[in-house]
N, CA, C and O of each residue as an XYZ file, in Angstrom:
644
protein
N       0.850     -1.182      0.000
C       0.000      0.000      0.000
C       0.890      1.237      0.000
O       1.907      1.307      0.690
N       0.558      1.994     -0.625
C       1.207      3.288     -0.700
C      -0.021      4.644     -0.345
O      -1.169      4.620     -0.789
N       0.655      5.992      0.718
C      -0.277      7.031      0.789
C      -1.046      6.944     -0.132
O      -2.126      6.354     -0.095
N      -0.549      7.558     -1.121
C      -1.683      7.846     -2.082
C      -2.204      7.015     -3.185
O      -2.092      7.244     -4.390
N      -3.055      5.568     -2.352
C      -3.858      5.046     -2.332
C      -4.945      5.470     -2.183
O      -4.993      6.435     -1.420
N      -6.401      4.965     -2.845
C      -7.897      5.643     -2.905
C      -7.965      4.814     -1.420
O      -7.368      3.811     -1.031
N      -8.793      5.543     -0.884
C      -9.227      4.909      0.684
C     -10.063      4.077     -0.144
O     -10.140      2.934      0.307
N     -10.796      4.293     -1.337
C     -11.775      3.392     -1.515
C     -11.630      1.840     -1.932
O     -12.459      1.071     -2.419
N      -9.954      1.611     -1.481
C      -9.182      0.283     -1.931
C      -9.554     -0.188     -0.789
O      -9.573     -1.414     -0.889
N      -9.920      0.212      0.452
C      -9.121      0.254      1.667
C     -10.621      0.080      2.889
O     -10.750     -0.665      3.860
N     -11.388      0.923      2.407
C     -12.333      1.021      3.421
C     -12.994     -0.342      3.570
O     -12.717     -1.290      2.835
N     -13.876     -0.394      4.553
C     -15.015     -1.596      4.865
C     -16.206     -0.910      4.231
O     -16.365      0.275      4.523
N     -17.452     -1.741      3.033
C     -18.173     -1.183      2.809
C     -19.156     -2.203      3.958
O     -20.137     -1.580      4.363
N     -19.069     -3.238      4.365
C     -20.047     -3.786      5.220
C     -20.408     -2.699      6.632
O     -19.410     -2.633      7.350
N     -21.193     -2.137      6.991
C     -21.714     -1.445      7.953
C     -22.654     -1.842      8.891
O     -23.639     -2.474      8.509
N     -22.480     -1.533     10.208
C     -23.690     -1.635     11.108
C     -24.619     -0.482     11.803
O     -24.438     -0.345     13.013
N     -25.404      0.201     11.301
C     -26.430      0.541     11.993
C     -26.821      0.584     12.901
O     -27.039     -0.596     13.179
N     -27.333      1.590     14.265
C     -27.743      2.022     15.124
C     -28.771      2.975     15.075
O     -28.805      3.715     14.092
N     -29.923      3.134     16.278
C     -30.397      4.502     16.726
C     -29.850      5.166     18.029
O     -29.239      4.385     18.759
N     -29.936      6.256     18.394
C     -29.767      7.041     19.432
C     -30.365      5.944     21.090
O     -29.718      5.915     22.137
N     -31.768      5.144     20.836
C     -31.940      4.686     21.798
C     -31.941      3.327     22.252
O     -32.644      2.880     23.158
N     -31.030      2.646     21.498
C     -30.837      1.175     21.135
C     -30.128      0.865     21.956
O     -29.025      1.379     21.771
N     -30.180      0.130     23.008
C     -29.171     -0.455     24.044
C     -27.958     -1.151     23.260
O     -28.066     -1.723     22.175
N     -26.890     -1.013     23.939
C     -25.207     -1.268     24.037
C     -24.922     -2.453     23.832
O     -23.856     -2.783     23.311
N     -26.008     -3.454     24.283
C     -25.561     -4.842     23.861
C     -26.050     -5.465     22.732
O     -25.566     -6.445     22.166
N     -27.397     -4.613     22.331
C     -27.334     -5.075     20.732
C     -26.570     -4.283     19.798
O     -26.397     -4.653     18.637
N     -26.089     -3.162     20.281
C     -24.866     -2.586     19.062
C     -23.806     -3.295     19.047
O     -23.087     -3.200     18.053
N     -23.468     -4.078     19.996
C     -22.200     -4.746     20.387
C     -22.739     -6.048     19.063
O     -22.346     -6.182     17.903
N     -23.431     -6.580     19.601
C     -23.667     -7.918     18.977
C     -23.726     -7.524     17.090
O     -22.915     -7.924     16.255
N     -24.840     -6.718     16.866
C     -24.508     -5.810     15.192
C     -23.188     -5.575     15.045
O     -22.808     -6.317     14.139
N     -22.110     -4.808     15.537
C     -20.527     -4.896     15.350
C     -19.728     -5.604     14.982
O     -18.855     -5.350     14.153
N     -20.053     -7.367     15.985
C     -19.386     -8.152     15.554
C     -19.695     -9.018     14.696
O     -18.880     -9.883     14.375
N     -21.304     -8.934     13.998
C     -22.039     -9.538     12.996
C     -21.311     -9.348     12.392
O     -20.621    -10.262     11.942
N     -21.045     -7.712     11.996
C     -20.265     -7.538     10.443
C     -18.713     -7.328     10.743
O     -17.761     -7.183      9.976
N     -18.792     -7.360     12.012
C     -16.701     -7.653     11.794
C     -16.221     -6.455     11.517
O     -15.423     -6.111     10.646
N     -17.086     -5.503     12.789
C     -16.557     -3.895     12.457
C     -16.384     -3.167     13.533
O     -17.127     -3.442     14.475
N     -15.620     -2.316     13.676
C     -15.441     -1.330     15.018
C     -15.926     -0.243     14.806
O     -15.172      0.721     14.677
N     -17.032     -0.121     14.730
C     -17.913      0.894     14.157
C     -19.242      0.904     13.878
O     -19.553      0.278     12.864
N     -20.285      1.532     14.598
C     -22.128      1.750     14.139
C     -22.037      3.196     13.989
O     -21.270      4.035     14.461
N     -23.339      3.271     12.958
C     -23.253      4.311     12.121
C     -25.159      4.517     12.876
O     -26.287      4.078     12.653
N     -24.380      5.577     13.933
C     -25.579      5.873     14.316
C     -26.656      6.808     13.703
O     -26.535      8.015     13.916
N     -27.829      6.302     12.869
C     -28.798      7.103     12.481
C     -30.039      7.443     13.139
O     -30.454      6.580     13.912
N     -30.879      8.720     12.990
C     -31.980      8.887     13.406
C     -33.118      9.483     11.966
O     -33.163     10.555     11.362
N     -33.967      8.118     11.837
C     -34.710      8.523     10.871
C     -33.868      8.436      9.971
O     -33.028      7.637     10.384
N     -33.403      9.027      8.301
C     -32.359      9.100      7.452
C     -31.506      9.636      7.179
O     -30.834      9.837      6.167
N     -31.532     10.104      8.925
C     -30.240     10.966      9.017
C     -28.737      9.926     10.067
O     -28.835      9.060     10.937
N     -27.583     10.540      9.453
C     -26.692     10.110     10.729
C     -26.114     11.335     11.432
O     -25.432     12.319     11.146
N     -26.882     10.650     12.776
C     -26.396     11.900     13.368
C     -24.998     11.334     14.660
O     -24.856     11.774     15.801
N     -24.228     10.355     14.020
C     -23.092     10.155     15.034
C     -22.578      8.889     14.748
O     -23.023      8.095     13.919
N     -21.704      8.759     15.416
C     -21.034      7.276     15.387
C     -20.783      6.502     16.987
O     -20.730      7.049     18.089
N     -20.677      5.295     16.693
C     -20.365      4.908     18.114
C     -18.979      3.929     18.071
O     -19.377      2.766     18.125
N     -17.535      3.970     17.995
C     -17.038      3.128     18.019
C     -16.668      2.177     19.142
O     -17.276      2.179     20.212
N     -15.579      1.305     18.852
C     -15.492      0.240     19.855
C     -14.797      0.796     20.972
O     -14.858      0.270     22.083
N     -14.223      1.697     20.769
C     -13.199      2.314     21.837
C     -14.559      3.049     22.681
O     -14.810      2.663     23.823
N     -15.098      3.739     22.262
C     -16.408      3.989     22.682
C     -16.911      3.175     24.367
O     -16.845      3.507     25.551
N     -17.437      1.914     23.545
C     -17.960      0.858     24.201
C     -17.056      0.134     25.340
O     -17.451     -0.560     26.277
N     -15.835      0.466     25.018
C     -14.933     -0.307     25.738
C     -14.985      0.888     26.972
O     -15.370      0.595     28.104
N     -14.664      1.898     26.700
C     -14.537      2.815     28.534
C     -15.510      3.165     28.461
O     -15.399      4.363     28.203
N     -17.236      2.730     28.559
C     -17.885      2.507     29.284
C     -17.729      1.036     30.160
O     -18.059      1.138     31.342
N     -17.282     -0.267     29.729
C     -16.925     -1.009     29.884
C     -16.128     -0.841     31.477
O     -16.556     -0.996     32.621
N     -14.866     -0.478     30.966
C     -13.772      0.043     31.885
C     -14.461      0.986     33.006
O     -14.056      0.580     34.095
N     -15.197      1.906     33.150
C     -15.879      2.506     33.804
C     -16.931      1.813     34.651
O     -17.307      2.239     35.743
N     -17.409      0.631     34.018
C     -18.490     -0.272     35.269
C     -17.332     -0.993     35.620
O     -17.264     -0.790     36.832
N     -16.350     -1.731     35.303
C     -15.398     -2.598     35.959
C     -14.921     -2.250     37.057
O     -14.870     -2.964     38.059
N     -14.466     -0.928     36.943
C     -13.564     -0.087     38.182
C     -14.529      0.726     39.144
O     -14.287      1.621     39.954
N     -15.497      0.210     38.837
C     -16.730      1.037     40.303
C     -16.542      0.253     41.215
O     -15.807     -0.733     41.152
N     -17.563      0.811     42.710
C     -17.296      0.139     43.553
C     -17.372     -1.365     43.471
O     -17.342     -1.950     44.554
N     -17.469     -2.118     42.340
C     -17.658     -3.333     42.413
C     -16.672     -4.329     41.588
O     -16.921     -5.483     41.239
N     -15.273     -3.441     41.328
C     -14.288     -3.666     40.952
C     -13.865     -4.903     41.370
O     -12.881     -5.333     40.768
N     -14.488     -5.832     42.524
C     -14.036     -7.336     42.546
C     -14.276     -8.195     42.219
O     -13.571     -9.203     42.164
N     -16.418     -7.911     41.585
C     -16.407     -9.002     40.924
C     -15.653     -9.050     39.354
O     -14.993     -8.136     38.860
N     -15.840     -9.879     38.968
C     -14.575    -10.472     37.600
C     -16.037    -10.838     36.421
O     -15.974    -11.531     35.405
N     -17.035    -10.255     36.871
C     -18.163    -10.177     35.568
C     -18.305     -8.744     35.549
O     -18.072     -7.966     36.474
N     -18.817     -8.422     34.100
C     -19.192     -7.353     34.066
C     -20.746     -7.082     34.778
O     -21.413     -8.117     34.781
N     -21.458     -5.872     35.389
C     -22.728     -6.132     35.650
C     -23.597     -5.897     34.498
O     -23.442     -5.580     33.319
N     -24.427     -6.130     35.167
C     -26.016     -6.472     34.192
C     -26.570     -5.148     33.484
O     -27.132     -5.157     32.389
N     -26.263     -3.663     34.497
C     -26.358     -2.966     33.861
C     -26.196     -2.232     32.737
O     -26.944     -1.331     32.357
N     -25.180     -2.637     32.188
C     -24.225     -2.232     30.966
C     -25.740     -3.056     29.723
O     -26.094     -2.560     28.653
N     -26.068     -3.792     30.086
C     -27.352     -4.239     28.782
C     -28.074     -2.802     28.501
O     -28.130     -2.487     27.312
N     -28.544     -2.035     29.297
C     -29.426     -1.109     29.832
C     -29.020      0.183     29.108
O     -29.773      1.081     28.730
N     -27.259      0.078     28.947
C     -26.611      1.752     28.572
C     -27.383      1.766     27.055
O     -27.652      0.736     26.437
N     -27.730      3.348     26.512
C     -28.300      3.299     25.015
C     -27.199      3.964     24.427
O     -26.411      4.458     25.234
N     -26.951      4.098     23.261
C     -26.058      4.169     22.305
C     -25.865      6.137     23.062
O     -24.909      6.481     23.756
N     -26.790      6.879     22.740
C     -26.830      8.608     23.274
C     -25.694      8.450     24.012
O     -24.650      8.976     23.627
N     -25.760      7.486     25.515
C     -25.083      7.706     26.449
C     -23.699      7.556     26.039
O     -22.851      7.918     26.855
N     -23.280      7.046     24.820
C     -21.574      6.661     25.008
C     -21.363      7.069     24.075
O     -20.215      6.707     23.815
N     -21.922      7.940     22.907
C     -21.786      8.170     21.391
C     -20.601      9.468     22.064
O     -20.747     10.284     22.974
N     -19.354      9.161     21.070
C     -18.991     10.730     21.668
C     -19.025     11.720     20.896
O     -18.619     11.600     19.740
N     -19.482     12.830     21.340
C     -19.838     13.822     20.563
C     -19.047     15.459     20.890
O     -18.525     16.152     20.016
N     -19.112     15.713     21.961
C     -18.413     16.950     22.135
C     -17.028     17.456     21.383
O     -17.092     18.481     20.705
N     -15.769     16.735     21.502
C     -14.874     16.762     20.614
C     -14.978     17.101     19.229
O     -14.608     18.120     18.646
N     -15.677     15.832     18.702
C     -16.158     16.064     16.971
C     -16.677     17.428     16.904
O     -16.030     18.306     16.334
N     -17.891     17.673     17.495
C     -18.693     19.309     17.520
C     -17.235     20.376     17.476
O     -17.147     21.459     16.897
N     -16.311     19.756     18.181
C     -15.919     21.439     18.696
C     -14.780     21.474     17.342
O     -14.417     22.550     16.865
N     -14.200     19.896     16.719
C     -13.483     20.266     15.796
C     -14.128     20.627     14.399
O     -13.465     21.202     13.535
N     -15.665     20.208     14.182
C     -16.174     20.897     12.971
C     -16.407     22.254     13.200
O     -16.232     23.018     12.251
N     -16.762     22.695     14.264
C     -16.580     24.235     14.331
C     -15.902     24.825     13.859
O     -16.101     25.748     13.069
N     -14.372     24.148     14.496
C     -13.450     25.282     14.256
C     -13.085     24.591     12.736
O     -11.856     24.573     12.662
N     -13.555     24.141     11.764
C     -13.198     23.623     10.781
C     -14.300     24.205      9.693
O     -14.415     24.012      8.483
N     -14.837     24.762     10.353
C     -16.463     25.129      9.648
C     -17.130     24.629      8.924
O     -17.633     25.185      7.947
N     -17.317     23.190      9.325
C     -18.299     22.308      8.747
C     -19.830     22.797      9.398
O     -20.211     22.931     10.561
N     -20.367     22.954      8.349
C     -22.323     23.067      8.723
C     -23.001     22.005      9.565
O     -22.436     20.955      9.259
N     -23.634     21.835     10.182
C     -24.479     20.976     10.396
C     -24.813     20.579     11.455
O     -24.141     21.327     12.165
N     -25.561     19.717     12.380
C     -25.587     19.118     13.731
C     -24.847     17.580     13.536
O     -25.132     16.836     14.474
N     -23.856     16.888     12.391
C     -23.414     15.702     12.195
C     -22.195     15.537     12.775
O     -21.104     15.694     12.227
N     -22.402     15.226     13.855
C     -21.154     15.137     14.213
C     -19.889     13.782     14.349
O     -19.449     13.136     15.300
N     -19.586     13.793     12.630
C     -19.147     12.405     11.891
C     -18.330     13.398     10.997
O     -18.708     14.481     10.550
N     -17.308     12.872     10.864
C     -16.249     13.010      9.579
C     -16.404     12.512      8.589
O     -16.264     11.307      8.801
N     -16.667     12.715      7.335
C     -16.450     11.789      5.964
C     -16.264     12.959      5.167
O     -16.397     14.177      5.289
N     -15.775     11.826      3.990
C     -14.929     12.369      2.895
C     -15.231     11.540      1.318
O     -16.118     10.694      1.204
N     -14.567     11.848      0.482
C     -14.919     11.163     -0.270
C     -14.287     10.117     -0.413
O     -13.383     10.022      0.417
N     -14.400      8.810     -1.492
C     -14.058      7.673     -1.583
C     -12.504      7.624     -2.230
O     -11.561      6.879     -1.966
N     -12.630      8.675     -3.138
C     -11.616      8.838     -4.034
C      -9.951     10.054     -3.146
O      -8.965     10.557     -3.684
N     -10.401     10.055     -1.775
C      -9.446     10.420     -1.045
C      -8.206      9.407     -1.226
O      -8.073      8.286     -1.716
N      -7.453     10.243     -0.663
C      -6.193      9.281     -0.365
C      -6.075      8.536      1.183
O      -7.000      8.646      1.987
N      -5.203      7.999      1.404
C      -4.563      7.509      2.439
C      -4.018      8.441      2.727
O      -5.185      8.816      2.616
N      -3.342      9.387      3.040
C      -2.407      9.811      3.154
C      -3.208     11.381      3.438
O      -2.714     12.198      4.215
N      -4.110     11.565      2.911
C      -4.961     12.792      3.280
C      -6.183     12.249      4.437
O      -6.772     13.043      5.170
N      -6.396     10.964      4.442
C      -7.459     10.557      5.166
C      -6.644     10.522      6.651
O      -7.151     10.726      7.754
N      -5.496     10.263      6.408
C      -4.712     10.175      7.941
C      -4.157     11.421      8.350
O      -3.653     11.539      9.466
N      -4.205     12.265      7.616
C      -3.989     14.014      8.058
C      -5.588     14.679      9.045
O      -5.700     15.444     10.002
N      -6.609     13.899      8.186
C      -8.118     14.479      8.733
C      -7.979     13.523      9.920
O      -7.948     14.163     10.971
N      -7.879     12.124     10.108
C      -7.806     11.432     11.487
C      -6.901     12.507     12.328
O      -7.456     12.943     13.337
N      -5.750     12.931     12.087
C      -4.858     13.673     12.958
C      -5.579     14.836     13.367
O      -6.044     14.802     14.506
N      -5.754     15.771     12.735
C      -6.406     16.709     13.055
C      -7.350     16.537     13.751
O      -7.285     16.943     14.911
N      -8.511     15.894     13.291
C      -9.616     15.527     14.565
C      -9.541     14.950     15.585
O     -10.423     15.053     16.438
N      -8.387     14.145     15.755
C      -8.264     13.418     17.046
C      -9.123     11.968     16.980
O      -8.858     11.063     17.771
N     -10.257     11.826     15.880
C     -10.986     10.702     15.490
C     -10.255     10.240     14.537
O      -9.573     10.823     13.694
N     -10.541      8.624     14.829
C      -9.792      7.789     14.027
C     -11.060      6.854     12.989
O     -10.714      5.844     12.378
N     -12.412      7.348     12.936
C     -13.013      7.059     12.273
C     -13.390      7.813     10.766
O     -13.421      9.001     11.086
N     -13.580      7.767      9.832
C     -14.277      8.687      8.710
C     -15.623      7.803      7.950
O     -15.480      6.739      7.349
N     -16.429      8.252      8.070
C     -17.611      8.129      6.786
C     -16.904      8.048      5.061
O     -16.075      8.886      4.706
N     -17.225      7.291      4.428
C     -16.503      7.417      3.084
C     -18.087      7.570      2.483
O     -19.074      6.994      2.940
N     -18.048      8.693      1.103
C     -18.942      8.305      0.494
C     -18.471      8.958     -1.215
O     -17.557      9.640     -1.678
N     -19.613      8.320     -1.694
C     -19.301      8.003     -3.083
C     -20.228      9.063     -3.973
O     -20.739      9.955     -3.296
N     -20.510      9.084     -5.380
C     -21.547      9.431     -6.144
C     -22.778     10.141     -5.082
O     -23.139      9.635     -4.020
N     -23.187     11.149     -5.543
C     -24.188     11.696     -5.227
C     -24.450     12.065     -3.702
O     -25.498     12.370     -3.132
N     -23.157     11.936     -3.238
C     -22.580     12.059     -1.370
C     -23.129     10.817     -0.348
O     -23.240     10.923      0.874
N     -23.463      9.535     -1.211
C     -24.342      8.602     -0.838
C     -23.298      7.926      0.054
O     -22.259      8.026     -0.599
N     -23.068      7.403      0.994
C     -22.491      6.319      2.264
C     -22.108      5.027      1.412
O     -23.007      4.437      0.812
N     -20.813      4.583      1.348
C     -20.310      4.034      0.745
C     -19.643      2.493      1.789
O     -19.692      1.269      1.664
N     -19.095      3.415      2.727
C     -18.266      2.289      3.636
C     -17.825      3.519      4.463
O     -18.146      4.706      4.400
N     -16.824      2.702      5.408
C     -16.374      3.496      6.571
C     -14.404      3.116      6.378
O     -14.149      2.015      5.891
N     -13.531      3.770      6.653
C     -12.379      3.642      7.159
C     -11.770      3.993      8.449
O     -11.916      5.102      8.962
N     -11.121      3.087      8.942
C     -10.629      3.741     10.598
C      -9.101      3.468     10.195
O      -8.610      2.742      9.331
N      -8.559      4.289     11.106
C      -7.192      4.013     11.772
C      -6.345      2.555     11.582
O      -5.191      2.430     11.173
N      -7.338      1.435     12.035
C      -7.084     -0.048     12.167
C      -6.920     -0.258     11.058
O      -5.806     -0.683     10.754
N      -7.952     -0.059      9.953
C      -8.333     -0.600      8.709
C      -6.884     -0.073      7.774
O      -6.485     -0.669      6.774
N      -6.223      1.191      8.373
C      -4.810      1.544      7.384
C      -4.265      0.966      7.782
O      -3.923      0.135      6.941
N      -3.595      0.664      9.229
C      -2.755     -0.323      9.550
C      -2.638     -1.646      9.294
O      -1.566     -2.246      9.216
N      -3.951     -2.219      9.130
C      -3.973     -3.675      8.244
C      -3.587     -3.587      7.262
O      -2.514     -4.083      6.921
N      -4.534     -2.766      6.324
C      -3.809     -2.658      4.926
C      -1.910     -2.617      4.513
O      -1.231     -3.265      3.716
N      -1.578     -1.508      5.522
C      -0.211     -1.550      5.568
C       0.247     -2.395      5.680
O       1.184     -2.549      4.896
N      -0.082     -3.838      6.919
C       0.566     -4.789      6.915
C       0.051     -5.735      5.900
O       0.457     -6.883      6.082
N      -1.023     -5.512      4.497
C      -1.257     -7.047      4.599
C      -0.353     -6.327      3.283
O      -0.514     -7.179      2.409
N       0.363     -5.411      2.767
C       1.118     -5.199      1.800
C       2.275     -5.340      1.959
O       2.974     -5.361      0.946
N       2.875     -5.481      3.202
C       4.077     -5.751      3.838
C       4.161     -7.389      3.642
O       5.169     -7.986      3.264
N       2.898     -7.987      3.974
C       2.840     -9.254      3.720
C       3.562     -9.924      2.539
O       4.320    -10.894      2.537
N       3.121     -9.141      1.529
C       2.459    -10.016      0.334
C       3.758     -9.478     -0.489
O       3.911     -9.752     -1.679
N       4.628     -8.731      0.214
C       5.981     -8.152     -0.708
C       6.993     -9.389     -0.119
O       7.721     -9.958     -0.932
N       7.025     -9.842      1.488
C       7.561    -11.386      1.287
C       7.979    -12.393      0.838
O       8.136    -13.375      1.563
């Protein structure tokens, strides 16, 4: 793989879906259906956020280390958390601001025909390691993360072996 590669070599077009009030353990279970670190949280036909795994995990980390840090299960409550509660949003908001993106979406994407190499300048800058990819007519195509370049990187490292 080289930077300037199309992310659209690169991205996952398989996606999982969310709403705002969908409990944590069926987004979890949708995630690993499609073998993704990533729900594409919509409301109605809009997306208004994302929820990744890092996400899910320090809420995770956060019931482990409460006062009940001895038992060695997670509790029961964590079924109960809804996607709102762990979606993160403040960050994203404050970097489309100062980036002057329009809108209440607080999701990164770009187009398909980006590079690698520009898609990991927008991860830097935002501090998110997720992007929306979309294609023709600004339609949702697939998603790329952080992980998904680093595989790629290695499975080209691989295959030069």
């Amino acid at each position: 793989m080289k930077f300037n590669d199309k992310i659209k070599n690169h991205m996952k077009t398989d996606m999982a879906y969310t709403t705002i009030e969908e409990r944590l353990a069926d987004v979890i279970f949708k995630m690993s259906e499609v073998g993704t670190d990533i729900a594409i949280v919509k409301s109605k036909r809009d997306i208004v956020g994302l929820i990744t795994a890092s996400d899910i995990y320090w809420v995770l980390v956060k019931e482990v280390f409460k006062e009940n840090a001895k038992k060695a299960e997670i509790p029961k409550e964590i079924e109960d958390v809804k996607v709102i509660d762990v979606m993160r949003g403040p960050p994203t908001k404050k970097f489309m601001t100062s980036c002057q993106i329009k809108g209440s979406n607080p999701c990164l994407q770009t187009d398909e025909t980006t590079t690698i190499k520009d898609a990991i300048r927008i991860m830097e800058k935002s501090g998110l390691h997720h992007i929306l990819v979309t294609g023709e007519k600004n339609k949702l195509v697939g998603t790329l993360s952080s992980n998904d370049i680093i595989r790629s990187f290695g499975k080209s490292k691989a295959t030069k072996d």
